[in-house]
C-alpha positions as CSV (number, residue, x, y, z in Angstrom):
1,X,-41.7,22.1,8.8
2,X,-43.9,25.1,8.3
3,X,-46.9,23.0,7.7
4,X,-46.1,20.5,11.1
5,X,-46.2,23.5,12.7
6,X,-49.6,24.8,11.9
7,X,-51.5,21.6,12.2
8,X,-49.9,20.7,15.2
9,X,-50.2,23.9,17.1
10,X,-46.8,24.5,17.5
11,X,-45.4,27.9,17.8
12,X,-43.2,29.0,14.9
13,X,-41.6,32.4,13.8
14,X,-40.4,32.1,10.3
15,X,-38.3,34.7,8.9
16,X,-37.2,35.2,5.6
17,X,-34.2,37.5,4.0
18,X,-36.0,39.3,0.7
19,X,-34.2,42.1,-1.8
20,X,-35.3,45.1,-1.9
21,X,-39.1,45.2,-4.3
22,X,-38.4,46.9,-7.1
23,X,-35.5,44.3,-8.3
24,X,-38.3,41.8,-7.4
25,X,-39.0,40.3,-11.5
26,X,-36.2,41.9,-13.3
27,X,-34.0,38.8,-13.9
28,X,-31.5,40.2,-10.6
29,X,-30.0,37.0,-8.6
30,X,-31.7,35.6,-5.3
31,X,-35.3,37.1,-6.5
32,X,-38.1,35.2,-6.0
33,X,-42.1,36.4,-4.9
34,X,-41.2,36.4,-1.5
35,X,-44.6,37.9,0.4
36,X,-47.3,35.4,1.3
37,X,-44.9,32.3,0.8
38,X,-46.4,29.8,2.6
39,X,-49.8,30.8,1.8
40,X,-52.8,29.4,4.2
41,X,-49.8,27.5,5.8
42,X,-49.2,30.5,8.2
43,X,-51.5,32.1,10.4
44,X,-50.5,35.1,9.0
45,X,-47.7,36.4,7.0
46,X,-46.0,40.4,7.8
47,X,-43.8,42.2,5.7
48,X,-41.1,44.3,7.0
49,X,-40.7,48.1,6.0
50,X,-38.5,48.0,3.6
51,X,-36.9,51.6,4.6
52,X,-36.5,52.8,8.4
53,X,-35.2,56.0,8.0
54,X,-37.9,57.8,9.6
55,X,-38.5,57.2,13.1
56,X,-42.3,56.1,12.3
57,X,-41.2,53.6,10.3
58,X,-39.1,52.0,13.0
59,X,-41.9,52.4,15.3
60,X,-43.4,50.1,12.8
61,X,-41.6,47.3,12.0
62,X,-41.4,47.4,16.1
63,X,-45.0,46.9,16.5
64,X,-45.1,44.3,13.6
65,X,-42.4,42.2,15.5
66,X,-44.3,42.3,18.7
67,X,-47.5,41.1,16.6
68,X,-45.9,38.4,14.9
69,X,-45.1,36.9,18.0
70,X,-48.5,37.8,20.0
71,X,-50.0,36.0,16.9
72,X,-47.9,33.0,16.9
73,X,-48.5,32.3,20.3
74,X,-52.3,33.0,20.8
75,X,-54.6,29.9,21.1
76,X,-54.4,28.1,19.0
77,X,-50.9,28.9,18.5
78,X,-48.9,28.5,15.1
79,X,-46.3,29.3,12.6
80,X,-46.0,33.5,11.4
81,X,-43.9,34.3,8.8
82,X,-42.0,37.5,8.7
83,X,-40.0,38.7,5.5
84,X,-37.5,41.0,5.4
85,X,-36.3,42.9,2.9
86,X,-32.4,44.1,2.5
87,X,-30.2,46.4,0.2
88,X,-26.7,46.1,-0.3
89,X,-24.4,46.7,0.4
90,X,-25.3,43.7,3.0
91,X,-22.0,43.2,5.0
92,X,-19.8,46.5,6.1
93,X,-16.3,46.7,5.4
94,X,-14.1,46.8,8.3
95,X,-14.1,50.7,8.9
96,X,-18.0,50.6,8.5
97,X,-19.8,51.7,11.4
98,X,-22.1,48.8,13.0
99,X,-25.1,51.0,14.3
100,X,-27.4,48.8,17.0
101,X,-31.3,50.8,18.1
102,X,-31.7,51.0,21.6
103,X,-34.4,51.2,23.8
104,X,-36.7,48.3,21.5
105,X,-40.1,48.1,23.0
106,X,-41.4,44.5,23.6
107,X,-44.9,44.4,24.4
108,X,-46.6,41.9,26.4
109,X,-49.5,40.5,25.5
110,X,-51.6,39.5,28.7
111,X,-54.1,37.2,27.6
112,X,-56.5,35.9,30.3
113,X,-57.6,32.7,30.9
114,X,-60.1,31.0,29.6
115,X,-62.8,30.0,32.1
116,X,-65.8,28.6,32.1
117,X,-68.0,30.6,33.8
118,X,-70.0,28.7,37.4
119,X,-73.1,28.5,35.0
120,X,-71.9,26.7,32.4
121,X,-70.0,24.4,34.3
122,X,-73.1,23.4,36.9
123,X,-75.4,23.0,33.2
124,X,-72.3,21.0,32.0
125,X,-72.3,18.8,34.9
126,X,-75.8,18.5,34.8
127,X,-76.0,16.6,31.7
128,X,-72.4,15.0,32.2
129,X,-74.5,13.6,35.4
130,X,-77.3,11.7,33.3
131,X,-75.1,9.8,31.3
132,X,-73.4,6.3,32.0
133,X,-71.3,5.5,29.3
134,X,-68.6,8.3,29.1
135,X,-65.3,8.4,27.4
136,X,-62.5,10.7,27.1
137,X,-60.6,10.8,24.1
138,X,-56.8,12.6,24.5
139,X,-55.3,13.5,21.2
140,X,-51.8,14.5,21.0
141,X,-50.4,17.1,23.7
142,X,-47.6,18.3,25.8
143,X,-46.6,16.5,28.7
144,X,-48.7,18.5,31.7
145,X,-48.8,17.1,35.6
146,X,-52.0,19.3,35.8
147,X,-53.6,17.3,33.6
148,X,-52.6,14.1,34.6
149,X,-53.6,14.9,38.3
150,X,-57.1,16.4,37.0
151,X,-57.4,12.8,34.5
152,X,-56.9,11.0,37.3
153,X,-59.4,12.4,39.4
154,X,-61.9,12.2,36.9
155,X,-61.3,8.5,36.4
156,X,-61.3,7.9,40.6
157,X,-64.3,10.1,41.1
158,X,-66.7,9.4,38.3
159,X,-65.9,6.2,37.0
160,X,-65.1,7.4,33.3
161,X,-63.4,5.6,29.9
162,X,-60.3,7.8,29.1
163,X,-58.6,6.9,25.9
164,X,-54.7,8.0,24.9
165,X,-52.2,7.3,22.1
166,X,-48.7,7.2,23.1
167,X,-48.6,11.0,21.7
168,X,-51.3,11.9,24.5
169,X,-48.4,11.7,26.6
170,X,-51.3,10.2,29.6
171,X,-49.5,6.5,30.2
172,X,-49.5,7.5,33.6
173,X,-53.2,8.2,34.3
174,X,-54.8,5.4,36.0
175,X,-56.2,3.1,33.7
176,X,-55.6,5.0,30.6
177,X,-56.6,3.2,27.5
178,X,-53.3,3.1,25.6
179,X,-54.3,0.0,23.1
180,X,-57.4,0.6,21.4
181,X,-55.8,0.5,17.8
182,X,-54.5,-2.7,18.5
183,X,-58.0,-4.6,19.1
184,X,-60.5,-2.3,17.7
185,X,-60.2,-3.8,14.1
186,X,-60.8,-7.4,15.6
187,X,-64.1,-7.1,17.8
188,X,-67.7,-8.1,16.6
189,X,-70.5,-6.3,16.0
190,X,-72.0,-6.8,19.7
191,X,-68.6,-6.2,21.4
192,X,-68.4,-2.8,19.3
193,X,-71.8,-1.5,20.5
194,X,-70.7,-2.2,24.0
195,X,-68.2,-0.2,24.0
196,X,-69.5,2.5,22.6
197,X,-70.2,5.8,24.4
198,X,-73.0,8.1,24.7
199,X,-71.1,11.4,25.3
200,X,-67.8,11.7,24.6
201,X,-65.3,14.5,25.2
202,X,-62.6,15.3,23.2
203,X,-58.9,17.2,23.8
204,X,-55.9,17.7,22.5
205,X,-55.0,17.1,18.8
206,X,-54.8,14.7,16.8
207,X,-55.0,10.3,17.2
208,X,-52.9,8.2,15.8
209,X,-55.4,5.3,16.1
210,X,-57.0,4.8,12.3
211,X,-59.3,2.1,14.0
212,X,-60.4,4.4,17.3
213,X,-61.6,7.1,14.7
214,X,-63.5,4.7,12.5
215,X,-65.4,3.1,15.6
216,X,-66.6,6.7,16.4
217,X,-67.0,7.6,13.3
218,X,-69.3,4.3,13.3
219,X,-70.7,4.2,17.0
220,X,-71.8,7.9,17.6
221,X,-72.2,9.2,21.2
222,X,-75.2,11.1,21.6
223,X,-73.4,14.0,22.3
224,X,-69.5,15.0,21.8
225,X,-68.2,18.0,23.6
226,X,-65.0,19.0,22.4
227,X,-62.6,21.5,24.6
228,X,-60.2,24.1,23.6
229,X,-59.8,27.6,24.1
230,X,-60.2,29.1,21.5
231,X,-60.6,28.7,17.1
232,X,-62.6,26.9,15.0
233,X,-62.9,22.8,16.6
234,X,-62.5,20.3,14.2
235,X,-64.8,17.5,13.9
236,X,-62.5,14.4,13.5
237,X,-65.0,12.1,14.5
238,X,-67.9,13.5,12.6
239,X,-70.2,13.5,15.5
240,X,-69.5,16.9,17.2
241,X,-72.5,18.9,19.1
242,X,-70.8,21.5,21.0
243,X,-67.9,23.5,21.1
244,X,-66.5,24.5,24.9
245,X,-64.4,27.0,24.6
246,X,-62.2,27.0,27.9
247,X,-58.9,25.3,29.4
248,X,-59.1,21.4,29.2
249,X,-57.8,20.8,32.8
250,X,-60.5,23.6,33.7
251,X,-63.5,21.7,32.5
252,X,-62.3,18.1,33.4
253,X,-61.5,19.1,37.1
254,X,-65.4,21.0,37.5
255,X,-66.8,17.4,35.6
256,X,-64.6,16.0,38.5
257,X,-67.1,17.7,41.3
258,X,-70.4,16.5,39.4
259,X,-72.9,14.1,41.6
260,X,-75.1,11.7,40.4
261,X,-78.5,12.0,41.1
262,X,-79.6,10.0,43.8
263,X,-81.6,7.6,41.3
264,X,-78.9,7.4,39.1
265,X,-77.1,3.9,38.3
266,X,-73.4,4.1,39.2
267,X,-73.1,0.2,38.5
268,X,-73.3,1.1,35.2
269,X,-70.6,3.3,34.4
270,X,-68.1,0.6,36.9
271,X,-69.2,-1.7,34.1
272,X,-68.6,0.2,30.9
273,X,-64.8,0.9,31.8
274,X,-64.5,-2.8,33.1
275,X,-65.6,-3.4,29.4
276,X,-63.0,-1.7,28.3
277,X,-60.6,-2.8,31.0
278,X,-61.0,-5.8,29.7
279,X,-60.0,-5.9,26.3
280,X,-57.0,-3.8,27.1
281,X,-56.3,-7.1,29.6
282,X,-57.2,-9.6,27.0
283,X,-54.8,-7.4,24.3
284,X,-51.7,-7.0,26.8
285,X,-51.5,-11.0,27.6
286,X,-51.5,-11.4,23.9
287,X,-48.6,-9.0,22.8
288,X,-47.1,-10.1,25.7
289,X,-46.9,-14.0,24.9
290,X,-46.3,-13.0,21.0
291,X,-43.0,-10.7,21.9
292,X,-42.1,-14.1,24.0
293,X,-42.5,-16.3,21.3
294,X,-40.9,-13.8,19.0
295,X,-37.8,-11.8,20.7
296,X,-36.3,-10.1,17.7
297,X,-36.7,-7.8,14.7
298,X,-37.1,-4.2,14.6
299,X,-41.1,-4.6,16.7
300,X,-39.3,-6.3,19.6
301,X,-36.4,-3.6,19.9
302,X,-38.9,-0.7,19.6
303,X,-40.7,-2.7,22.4
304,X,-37.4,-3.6,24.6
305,X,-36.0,0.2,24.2
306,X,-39.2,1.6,25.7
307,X,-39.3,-0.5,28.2
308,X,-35.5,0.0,29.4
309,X,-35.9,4.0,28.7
310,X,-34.0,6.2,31.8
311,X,-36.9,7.5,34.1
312,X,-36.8,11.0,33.1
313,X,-36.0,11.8,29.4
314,X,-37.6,12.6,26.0
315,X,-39.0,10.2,23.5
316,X,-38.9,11.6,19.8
317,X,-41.1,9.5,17.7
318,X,-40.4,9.4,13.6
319,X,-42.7,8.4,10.9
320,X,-44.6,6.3,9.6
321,X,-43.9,2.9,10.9
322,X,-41.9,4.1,13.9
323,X,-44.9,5.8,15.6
324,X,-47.2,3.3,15.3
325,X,-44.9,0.6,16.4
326,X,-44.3,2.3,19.9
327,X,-48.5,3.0,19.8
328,X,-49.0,-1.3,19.9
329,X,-45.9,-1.2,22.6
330,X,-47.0,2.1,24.7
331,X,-45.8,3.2,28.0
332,X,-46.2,1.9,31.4
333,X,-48.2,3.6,34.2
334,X,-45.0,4.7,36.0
335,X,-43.0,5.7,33.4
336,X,-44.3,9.2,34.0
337,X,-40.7,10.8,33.7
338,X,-40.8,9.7,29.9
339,X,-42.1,12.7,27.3
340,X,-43.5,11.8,24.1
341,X,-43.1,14.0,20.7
342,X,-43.8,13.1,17.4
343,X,-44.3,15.7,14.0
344,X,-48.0,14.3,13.6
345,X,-49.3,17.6,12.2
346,X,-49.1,16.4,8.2
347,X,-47.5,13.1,9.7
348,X,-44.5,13.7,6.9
349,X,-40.8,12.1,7.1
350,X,-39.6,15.6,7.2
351,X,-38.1,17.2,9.8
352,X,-38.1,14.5,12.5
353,X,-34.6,14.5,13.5
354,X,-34.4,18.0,13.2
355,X,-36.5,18.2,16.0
356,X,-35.1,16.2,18.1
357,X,-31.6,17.5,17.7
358,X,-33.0,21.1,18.5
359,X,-34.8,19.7,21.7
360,X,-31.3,18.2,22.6
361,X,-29.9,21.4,21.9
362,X,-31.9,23.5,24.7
363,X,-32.6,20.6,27.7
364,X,-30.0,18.1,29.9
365,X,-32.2,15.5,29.9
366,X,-31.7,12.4,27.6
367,X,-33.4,12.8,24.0
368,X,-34.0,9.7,22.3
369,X,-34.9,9.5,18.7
370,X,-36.6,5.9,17.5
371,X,-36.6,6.5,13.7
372,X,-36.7,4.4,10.3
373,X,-34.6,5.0,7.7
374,X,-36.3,7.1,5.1
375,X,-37.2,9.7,7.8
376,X,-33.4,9.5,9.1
377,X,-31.3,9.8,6.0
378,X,-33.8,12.5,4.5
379,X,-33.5,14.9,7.6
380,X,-29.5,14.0,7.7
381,X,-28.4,17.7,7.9
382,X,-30.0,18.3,11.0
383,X,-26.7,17.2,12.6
384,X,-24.8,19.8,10.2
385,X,-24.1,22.5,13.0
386,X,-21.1,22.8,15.6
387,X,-22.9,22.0,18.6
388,X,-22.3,18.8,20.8
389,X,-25.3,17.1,22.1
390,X,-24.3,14.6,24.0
391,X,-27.5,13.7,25.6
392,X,-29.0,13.0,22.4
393,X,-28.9,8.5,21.3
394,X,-30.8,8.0,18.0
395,X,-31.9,4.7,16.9
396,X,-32.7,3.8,13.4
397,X,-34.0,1.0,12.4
398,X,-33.2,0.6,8.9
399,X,-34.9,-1.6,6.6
400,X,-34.0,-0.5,3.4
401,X,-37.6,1.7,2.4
402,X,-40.7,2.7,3.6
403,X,-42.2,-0.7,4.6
404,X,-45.2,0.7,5.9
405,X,-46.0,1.0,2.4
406,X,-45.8,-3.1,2.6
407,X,-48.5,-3.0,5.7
408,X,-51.0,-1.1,5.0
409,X,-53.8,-1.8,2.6
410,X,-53.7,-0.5,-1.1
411,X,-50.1,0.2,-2.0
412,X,-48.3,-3.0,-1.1
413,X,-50.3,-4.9,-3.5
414,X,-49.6,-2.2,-6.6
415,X,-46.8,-3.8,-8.8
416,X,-45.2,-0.1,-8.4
417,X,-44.7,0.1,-4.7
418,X,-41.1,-0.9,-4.4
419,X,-39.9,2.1,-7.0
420,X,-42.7,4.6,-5.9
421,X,-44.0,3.5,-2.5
422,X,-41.3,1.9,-0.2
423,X,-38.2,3.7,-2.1
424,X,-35.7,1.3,-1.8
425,X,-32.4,2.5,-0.5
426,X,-28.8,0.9,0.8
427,X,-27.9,3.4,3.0
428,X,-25.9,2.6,5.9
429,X,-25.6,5.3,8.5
430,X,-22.2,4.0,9.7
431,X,-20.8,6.7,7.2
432,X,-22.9,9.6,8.7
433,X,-21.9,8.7,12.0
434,X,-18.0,9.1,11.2
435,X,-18.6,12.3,9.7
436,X,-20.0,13.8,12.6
437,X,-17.5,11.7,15.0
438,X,-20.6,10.2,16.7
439,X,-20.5,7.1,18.8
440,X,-21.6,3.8,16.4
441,X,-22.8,0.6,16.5
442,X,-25.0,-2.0,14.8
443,X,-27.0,-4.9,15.2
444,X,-28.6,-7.5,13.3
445,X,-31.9,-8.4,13.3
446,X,-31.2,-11.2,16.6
447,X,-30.8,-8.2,18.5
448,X,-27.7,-8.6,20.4
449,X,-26.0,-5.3,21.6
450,X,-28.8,-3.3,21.9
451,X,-28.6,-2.3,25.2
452,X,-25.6,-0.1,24.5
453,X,-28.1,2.6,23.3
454,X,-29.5,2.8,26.5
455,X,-26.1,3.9,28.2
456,X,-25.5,7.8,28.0
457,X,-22.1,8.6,28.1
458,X,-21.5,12.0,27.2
459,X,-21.6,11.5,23.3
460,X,-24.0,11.4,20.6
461,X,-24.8,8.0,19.8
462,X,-26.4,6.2,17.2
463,X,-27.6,2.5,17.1
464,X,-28.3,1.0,13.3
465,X,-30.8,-1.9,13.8
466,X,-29.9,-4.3,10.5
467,X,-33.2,-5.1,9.1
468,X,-35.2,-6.6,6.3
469,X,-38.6,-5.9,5.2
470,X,-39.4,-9.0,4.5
471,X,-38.9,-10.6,8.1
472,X,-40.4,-7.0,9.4
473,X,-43.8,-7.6,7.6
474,X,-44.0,-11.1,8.3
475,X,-43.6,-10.2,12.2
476,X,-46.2,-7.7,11.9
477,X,-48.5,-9.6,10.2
478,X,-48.0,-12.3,12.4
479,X,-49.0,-9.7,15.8
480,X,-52.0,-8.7,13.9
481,X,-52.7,-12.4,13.4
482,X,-52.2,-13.2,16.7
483,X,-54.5,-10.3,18.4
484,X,-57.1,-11.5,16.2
485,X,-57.1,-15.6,17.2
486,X,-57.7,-14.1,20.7
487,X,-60.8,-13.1,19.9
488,X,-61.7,-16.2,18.0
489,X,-61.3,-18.2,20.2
């Protein structure tokens, strides 16, 4: 959880009971090296005075508080660990006075925004003006109407590619391109140069898509301007010239105001995004006929759920498979009420329930979790609290392993994989589901039933989806299969 946290820029304060130091290494129970636990996992790691008697001291475990939080929530923001250190006696007897300090200082921290200063932007819009192929490339991000109102500006005003995963959380901004992993792998040579841009510009985290990072990787723009406000950018597409250090929404709404010089040839950006516009055509007819000509299994309920979702809730994503399932499926364009999340900082099993159950734990709205089964059972005391959540419907889709391990190039040809790879389990989570008195039901892979997920009635719920991995590779192959005949034909 700690390492999700600081890849994905997520906010985290970690604290840790310690003993007191000296008993640290002299065989005493519940003593381990406590200080610096997580290592370069943490942005930073503060120890608590050990002894507050003097009043300087509690001034400083005060001011170390306030930092640890300062620090976890400055750009880019992250997990800070705090350890504190106790001495028994640790629980007071029943005549023992309880003592609680007034009067604790918070201090704010009041960082100001990150502009751009007027001449940056105008020499930024002078050379976003010269360029005609342009594309915009969303990693994953909080849901934000700022942005989407400044995206689709952008798109309306200057004629511009923009490019989103599901986790981008953009399936609302007008003409987003939401498919790109599914067709990337199958185009030619000529259709790949194309489409590829001469500046790019890059926010947000990471992409899901393995195939839109190797067609950057291998079709450089001529410049790639990434946007963040502050830290060290990463260069996931190995291609990065600059650095602008500002608020995303900031720089996209000033590019939004750039004019064209009066020579300049606007046909030609119309015509790059109608290339792209095109394929995402070309790709949505295909899955479209395939889920008609194949109406069950675990890739056509992922695909039936998301389409049947209420209008405003939030979507918790698991991994592996799960994610990249609901990537090929995506959102529609007015499904702007749906909120995507997804742990895709280390992209680990762990922890993915747990997140949803402590999202369900502080909103109203709907939480549904779309999960496979190793991420499910291993993150099973997540429900181990007192709390109802009865706006929280999980769906697992159980095949019985990791079968993206049966997918994916390398391990499912490894004589291995089903004892080291996929982890074959028979698990049922029928059993979980009475122990925690929720709401259960199961289908088989034919589907029928499904829909009862989609009805929240003031209980946690949980939907089993019956699969095997057999039928669930052959399906998937099969969609691969078909998106490629469509462009060999």
């Amino acid at each position: 959880a700690v390492a999700e946290a600081f890849y994905s820029h997520v906010p985290l304060l970690v604290l840790t009971a310690d003993r007191p130091a000296e008993w640290i290494d002299q065989l005493d129970g519940q003593t381990i090296r406590q200080p610096q636990l997580y290592g370069n996992h943490v942005k930073r790691s503060i120890g608590i005075p050990q002894e507050l008697a003097h009043a300087d001291a509690l001034w400083h475990a005060n001011r170390l508080v306030n930092e640890a939080v300062q620090e976890c929530l400055a750009s880019p923001a992250g997990p800070v660990h705090l350890n504190f250190p106790f001495r028994e006696p640790l629980y007071p007897g029943s005549t023992d006075p309880v003592f609680r300090r007034e009067g604790v200082r918070t201090i704010d921290d009041n960082a100001g925004e990150v502009v751009t200063s007027p001449t940056m932007a105008e020499k930024l819009k002078a050379r976003w003006a010269g360029y005609s192929k342009i594309m915009v490339v969303a990693g994953q991000q909080s849901p934000d109407s700022t942005m989407l109102k400044v995206l689709d500006r952008l798109v309306k005003k200057q004629q511009v590619v923009v490019v989103g995963d599901i986790i981008s959380n953009l399936h609302s901004v007008s003409g987003v391109v939401r498919h790109a992993d599914g067709y990337l792998a199958h185009l030619g040579a000529i259709a790949k140069k194309s489409l590829q841009p001469e500046l790019l510009v890059t926010v947000g985290r990471s992409v899901i898509s393995k195939n839109l990072k190797l067609f950057l990787r291998q079709h450089p723009a001529l410049e790639h301007w990434h946007v963040q406000p502050e830290g060290v950018a990463p260069d996931t597409f190995q291609q990065l010239t600059e650095v602008i250090h500002a608020r995303p929404e900031q720089v996209l709404q000033a590019l939004s105001d750039a004019e064209t010089p009066k020579d300049f040839d606007v046909q030609k950006r119309t015509n790059y995004v109608r290339l792209w516009q095109a394929e995402e055509n070309r790709f949505a007819r295909t899955a479209a006929a395939f889920f008609d000509a194949h109406p069950t299994g675990e890739f056509a309920l992922v695909r039936k759920l998301l389409q049947a979702l209420p209008s405003r809730c939030n979507l918790h994503l698991a991994n592996s498979m799960t994610v990249r399932y609901a990537n090929f499926v995506g959102l529609s364009a007015d499904q702007v009420g749906v909120h995507v999340f997804s742990n895709r900082g280390t992209s680990g099993i762990d922890g993915c329930t747990s997140t949803a159950v402590g999202q369900s734990l502080v909103t109203t709205v709907p939480n549904v979790l779309v999960t496979g089964d190793m991420a499910f059972f291993y993150d099973r005391n997540a429900f181990w609290h007192p709390y109802p959540l009865p706006n929280l419907h999980v769906v697992v889709i159980n095949n019985h392993g990791g079968v993206i391990f049966n997918l994916i190039d390398g391990p499912g040809n490894l004589p291995e994989k089903d004892k080291y790879f996929i982890t074959q389990q028979s698990l049922s989570a029928a059993s979980l589901a009475s122990e925690f008195n929720f709401a259960y039901s199961q289908v088989k892979e034919d589907l029928k039933g499904w829909e009862a997920i989609t009805r929240f009635e003031g209980k946690t719920k949980i939907l089993e989806v019956e699969g095997q991995q057999a039928s669930a590779r052959s399906i998937f192959e099969a969609f691969k299969l078909a998106i490629r005949k469509s462009y060999e034909s």
